[in-house]
C-alpha positions in Angstrom: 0.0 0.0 0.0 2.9 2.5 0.8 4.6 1.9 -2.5 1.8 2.2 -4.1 0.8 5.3 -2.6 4.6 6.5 -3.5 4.3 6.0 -7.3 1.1 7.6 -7.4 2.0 10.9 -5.1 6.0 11.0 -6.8 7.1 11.5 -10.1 8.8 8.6 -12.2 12.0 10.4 -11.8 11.9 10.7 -8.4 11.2 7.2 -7.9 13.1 5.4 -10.0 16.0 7.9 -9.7 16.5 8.1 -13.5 19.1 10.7 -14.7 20.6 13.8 -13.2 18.5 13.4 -10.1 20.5 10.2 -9.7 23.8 11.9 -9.7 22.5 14.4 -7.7 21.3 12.2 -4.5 25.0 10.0 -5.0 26.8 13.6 -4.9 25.0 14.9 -1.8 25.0 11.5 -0.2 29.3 11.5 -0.8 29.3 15.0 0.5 27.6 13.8 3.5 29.6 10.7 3.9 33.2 13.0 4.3 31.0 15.5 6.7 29.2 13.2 9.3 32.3 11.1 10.2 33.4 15.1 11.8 30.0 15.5 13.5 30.3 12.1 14.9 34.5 12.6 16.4 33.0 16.0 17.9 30.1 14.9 19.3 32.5 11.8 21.1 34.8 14.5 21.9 33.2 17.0 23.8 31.4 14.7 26.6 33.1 16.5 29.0 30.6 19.3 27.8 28.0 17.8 28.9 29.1 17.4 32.6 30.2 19.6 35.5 33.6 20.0 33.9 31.7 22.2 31.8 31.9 24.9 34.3 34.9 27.2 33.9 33.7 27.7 30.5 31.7 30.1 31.9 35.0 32.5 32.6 35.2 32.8 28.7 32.5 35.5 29.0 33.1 38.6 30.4 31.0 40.5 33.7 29.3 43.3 34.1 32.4 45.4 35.2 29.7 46.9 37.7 28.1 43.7 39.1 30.6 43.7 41.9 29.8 47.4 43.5 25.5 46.6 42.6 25.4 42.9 43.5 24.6 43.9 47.4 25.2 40.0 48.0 27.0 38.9 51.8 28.4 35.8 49.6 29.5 35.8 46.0 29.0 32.4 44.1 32.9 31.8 43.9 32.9 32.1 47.9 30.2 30.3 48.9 32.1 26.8 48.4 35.0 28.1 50.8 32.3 30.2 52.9 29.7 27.6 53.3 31.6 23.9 52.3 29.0 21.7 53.8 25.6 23.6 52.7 27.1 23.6 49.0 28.2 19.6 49.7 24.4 18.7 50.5 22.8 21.4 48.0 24.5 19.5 44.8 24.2 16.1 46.7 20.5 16.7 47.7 19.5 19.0 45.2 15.6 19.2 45.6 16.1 19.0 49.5 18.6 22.2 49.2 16.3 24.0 47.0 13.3 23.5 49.3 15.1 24.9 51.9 16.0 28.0 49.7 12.8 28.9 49.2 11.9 29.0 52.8 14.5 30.7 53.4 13.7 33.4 50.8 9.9 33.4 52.2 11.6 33.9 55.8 9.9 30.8 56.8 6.6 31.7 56.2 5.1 29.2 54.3 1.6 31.3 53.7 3.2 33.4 51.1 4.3 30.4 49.1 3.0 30.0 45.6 3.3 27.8 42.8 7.0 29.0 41.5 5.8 32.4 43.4 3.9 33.2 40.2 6.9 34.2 38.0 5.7 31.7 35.5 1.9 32.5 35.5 0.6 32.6 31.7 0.8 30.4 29.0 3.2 27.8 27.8 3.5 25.0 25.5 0.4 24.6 23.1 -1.4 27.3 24.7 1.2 30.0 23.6 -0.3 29.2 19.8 -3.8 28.4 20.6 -6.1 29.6 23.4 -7.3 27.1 25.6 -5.0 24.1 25.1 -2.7 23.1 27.5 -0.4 24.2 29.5 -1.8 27.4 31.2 -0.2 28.5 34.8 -2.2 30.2 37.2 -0.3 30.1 40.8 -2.6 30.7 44.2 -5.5 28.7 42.1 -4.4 25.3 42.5 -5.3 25.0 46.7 -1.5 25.6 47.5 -1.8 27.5 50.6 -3.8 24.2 52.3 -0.5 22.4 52.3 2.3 24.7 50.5 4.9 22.4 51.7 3.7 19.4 49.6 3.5 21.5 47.1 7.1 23.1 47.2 8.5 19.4 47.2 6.2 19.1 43.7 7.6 21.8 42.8 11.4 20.9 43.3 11.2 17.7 42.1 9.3 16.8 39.4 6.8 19.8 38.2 9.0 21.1 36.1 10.7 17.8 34.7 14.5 17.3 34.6 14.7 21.5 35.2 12.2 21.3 38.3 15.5 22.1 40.7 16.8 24.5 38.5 13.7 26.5 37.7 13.0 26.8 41.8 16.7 28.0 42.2 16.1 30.9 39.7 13.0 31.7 40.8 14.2 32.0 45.1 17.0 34.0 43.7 14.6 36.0 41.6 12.6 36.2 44.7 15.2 37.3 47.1 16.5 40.0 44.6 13.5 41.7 44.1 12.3 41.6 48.0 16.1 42.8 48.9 17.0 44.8 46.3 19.9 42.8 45.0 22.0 42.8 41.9 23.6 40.3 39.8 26.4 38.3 41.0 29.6 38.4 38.4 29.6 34.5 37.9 25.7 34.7 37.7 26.2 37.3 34.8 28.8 35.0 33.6 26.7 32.2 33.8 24.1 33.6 31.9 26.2 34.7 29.2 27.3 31.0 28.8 23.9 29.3 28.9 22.5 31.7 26.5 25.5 30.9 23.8 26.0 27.4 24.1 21.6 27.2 24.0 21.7 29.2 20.7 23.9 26.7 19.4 22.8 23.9 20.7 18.9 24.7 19.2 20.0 25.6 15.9 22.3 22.5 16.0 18.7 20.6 17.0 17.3 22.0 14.0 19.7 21.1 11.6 18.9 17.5 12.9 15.5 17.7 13.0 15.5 19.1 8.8 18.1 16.4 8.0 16.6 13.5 9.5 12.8 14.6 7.9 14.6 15.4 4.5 16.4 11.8 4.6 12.6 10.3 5.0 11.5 12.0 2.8 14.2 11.0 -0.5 14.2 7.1 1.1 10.0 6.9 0.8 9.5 8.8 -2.5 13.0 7.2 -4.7 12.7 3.9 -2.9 14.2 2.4 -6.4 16.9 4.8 -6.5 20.6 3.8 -5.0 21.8 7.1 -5.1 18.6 8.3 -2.9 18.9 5.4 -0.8 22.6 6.1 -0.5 21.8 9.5 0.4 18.9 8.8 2.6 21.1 6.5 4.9 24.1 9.2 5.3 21.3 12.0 6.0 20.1 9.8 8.6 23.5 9.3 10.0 24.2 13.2 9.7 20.9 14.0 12.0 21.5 11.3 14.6 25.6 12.8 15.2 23.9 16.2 15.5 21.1 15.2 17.7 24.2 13.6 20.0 25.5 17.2 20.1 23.3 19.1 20.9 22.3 16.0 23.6 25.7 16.8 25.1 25.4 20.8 25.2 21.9 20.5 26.3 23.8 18.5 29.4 26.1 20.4 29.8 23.9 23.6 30.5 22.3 21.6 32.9 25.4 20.7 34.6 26.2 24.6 35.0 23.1 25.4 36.5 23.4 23.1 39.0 26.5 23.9 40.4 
């Protein structure tokens, strides 16, 4: 049935790969060949982007020169770990645990004005940014949070927001904290921030180049299935998308990584 529906929806040509067209998917599928083998070493090459190692990277990007006279912070980042050892031990060990104990710190222990991710994410998101009424709208104070807040700060922590839950509580009691104390940024937080909005520009355009390479080769294998150049080229497309997706796998880790620490 799918064949069939091929030779009817694709040109002869297409299909049976007949003359330049032929050439043409054996000349893109050589060029790919000599380019994916360079995708694949640098994608097995830069694991240690995708890990905590990744961190000094962050002092290739330069401060605000004024974050240091603004930031209005006891502790910088790079002096909590000498500062404060064994609270920065069990926040990376126990990540969730440490950032529910942010938060109630930040609320000054008063769980009452606790909110679902204090309402900095209220609005749309996902399919409801593109169509009104699908999911996933956010509307914090609305979801019975002040009958047991704590329950739903350890939600919140650990799995509401997915593999970023931890991170996305972090930014939002640091968000709190600055805006009730009238704090600045830190110069590894500007640093930070710098970093993670590079290597994320990257690493989504790198995601897109995937994501266009792996439809395109389904595309050439299901409408020349009688072609050996298309097939040829189909294959090494495939191969292309797959080292890329590994790439941007390892950035998207390694982004993680930083925020963590």
């Amino acid at each position: 049935e799918v064949s069939s529906a091929v030779s009817e929806t694709c040109p002869e040509c297409w299909t049976l790969g007949c003359g330049p067209l032929d050439s043409l998917f054996s000349l893109t599928a050589d060029a790919l060949e000599c380019c994916t083998p360079i995708a694949e070493y640098i994608a097995a090459t830069i694991w240690c982007c995708g890990s905590p190692i990744a961190f000094p990277l962050i002092y290739c990007f330069d401060s605000d020169p004024h974050t240091n006279e603004t930031s209005g912070w006891a502790i910088s980042m790079e002096q909590a770990p000498m500062r404060q050892p064994l609270l920065c031990c069990f926040s990376m060990i126990g990540l969730p645990c440490g950032q529910f104990f942010v938060r109630r710190h930040a609320l000054g222990g008063d769980m009452t004005r606790y909110r679902l991710w204090q309402g900095y994410y209220d609005g749309p998101h996902c399919f409801a940014r593109h169509c009104d009424g699908a999911p996933i709208t956010i509307e914090s104070g609305t979801y019975g949070e002040q009958d047991c807040p704590n329950a739903f700060l350890c939600l919140e922590v650990s799995v509401l927001g997915g593999m970023c839950s931890s991170c996305c509580a972090f930014e939002v009691s640091r968000r709190l904290m600055k805006e009730e104390r009238e704090l600045g940024i830190d110069p590894t937080e500007a640093r930070q921030e710098k970093c993670i909005n590079f290597a994320g520009g990257i690493a989504a355009s790198i995601h897109q180049w995937a994501c266009c390479m792996y439809c395109t080769s389904c595309c050439v294998g299901c409408c020349a299935p009688d072609s050996e150049g298309a097939q040829e080229c189909s294959a090494e497309a495939r191969r292309a998308s797959q080292a890329c997706w590994s790439i941007a796998h390892t950035i998207y880790k390694g982004m993680w990584a930083v925020k963590i620490i």
